[in-house]
N, C-alpha and C positions, 0 to 999 in steps of 0.2 A: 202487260200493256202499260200498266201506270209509269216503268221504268222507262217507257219510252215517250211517253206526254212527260212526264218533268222536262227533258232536257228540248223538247219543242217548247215547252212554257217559256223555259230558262232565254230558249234563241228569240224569242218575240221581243224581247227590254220591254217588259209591260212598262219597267219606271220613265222611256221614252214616250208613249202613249200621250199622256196630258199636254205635252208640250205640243205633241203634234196638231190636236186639234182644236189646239189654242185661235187660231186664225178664223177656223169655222163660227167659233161660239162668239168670237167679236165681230166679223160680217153678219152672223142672225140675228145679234141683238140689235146693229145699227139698223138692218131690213125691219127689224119688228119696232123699230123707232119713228121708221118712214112708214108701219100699214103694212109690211109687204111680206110676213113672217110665213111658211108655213111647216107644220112639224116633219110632213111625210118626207121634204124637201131635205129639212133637217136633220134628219133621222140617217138619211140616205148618204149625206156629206161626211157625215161623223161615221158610219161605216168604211167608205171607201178611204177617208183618211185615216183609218187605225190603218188600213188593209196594203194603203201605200207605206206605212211606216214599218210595217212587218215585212212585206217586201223589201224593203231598204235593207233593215236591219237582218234579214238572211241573205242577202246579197252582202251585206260587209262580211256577214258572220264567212260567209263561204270564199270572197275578195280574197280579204287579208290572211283568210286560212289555209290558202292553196299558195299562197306567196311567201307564206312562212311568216308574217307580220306579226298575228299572236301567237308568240312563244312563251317560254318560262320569264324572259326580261321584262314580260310586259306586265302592267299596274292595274289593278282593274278584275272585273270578273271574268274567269275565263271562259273562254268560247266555247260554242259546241265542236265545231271541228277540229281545233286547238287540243278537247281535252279529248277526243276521239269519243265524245256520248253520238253523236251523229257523223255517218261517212257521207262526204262530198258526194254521194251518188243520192243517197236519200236528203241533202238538200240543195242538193237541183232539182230533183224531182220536186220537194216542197217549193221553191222557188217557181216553178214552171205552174206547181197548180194557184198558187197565190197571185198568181198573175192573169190565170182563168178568172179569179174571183175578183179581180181589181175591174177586170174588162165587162165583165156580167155587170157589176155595183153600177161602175160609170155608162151603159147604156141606160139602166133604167133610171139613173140617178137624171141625166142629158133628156129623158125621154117626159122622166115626172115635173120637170122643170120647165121645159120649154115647148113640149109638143112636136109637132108640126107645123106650128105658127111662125117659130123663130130658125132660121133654117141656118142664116149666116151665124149667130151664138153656137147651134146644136154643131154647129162644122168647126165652130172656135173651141169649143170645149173638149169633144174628138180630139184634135190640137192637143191641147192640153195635156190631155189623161195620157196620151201618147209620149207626150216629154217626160210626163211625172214617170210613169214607169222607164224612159230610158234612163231618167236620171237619177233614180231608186238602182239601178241596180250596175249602170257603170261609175257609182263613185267610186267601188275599188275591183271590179270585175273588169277586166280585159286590160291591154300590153296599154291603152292609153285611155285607163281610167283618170279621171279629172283629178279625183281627194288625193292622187301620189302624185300630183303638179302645183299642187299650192292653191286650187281653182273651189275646194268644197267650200270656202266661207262665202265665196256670191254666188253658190248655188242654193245654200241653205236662204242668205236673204233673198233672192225671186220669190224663192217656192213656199219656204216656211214663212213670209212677211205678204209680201206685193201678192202671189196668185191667189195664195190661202185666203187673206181677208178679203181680196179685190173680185178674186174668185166668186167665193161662197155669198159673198153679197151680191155680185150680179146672177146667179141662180135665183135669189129672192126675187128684185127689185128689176131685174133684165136690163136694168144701165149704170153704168160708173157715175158719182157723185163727189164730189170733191171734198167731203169729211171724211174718207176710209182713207185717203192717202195715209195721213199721219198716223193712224193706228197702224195700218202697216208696216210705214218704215220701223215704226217702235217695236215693232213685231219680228221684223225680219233685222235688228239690231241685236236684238238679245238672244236671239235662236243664233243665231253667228257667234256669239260670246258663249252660250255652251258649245259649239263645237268647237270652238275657241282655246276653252277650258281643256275637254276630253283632249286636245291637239297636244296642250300645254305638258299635261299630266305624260301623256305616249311622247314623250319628245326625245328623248334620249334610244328608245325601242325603234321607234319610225324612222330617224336617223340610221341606226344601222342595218333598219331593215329598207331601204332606200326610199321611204315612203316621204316624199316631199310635202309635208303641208305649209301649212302659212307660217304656224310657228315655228317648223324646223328653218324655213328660211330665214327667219326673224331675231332667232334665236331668244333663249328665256324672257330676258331683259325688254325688247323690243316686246315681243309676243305682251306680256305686263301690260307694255304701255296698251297696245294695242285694245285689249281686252280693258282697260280702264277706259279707253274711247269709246268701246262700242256701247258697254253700261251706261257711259256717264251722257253720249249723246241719244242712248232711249230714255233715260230720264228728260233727258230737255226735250227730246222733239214729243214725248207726250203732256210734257207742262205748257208747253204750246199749244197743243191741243185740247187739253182741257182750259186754258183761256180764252182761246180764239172759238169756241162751241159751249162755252160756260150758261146755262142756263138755271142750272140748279144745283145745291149743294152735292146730290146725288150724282150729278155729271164728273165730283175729284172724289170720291169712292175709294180710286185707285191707285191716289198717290198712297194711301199704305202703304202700297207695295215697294213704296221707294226706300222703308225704312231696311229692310231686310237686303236690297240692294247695296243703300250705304253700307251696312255692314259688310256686306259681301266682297265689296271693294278696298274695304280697310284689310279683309283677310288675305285676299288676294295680294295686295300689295306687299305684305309680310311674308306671303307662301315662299317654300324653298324647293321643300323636295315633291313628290309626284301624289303621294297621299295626301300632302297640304290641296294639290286642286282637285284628286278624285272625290276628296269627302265634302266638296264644296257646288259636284255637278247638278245632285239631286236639289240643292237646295236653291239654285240659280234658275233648274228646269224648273221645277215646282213654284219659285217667284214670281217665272217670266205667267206660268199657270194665272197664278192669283191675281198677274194684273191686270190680264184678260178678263178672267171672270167678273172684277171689280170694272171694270172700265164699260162691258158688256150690259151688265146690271142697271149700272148706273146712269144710262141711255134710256132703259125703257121702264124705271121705278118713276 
């Protein structure tokens, strides 16, 4: 049995995880900034978002794997269907029940949040969960999957930036406010620049496995630039934001995080080859992490 949990563990990218619910954890702290926090709500967000990023993440794993995308040429860890630990049949089947579980999360999640009081939100959020999951799982699943059109990086910013924070704070609060913009777009910047990165690294493999992303169209050079944009303008659009909401030292917490960013951009700009940006994912995921967590903290210290 165990030989068979490793290589489900392995298909989850638990190392994806933190990024994912980066969004949640800076909507709660701004709701718990305004009064309007509550854990069970909490609780419930931060499940269904692990649950859509495991969904994604066995929908690429099975995408790119029935398409031949990961092969031997590609940089990175290998896949479960790639290296044959799981057959395309046992993850559909996980795919189909992971989506059981995504649909059960976001009833009750819709249900704990809003009642029957709120009926236009509870039909907005229906909505919602309904897109996350088509768009969890056709970024490389079906003949006109988006991620092999160039289209994954403004799907990662809606979802991973704008709904996540915009999201998870109107669960709290039940209205949009005009301070979660900017955490958002910061949000949905930098989750574009790791997939940016992972783009940058597969670039030469997705190329001739016809899989068109942003970088293959961009080519190396471009892609660079590109990826020094999306960092360098979530740094500015959150030093905005911590000016324009500045109330307490506590409120820039989270320019820390800018120091590991600069870095991060000096490497990048030096990167050549494909383990120059693989060995730079975790630590850009894990950044974009701490700046949430700092940025989050630092609202309701």
């Amino acid at each position: 049995m165990f030989k068979k949990i490793k290589p489900w563990i392995a298909a989850f990218r638990l190392r994806t995880l933190p990024l994912s619910v980066s969004g949640i954890i800076i909507g709660a702290c701004l709701a718990e900034h305004n009064g309007a926090f509550n854990m069970f709500i909490f609780i419930l967000a931060i499940l269904l978002t692990i649950s859509l990023q495991i969904l994604s993440n066995l929908a690429n794993d099975y995408g790119d794997g029935i398409k031949g995308t990961d092969n031997e040429n590609r940089v990175g860890p290998e896949r479960a269907i790639q290296s044959g630990a799981i057959s395309e049949h046992e993850m559909m089947l996980g795919i189909k029940n992971n989506i059981l579980i995504v649909v059960g999360l976001s009833v009750g999640l819709i249900y704990a949040s809003f009642g029957v009081s709120h009926l236009l939100l509870s039909l907005l959020f229906f909505l919602l969960a309904g897109l996350s999951i088509y768009a969890a799982i056709t970024y490389t699943v079906g003949e006109s999957a988006y991620g092999y059109r160039g289209l994954g990086d403004v799907f990662v910013f809606i979802f991973f930036g704008l709904v996540s924070v915009g999201g998870s704070y109107l669960l709290f609060v039940k209205q949009l406010d005009h301070h979660i913009f900017l955490p958002a777009i910061t949000l949905g910047l930098l989750s574009a620049g790791v997939l940016n990165l992972n783009n940058m690294r597969d670039i030469e493999s997705d190329k001739a496995s016809n899989k068109i992303t942003l970088a293959v169209k961009l080519g190396k050079k471009k892609a660079k630039q590109y990826h020094m944009f999306l960092i360098g303008s979530a740094i500015l659009v959150s030093l905005l934001f911590g000016i324009l909401y500045f109330s307490s030292f506590y409120n820039i917490l989270f320019f820390i995080a800018y120091i590991p960013l600069i870095i991060h951009m000096l490497k990048i700009n030096k990167a050549k080859a494909a383990d120059d940006f693989d060995s730079q994912l975790k630590v850009l995921a894990l950044t974009t992490f701490l700046l949430s967590v700092l940025l989050g903290i630092g609202y309701i210290l």
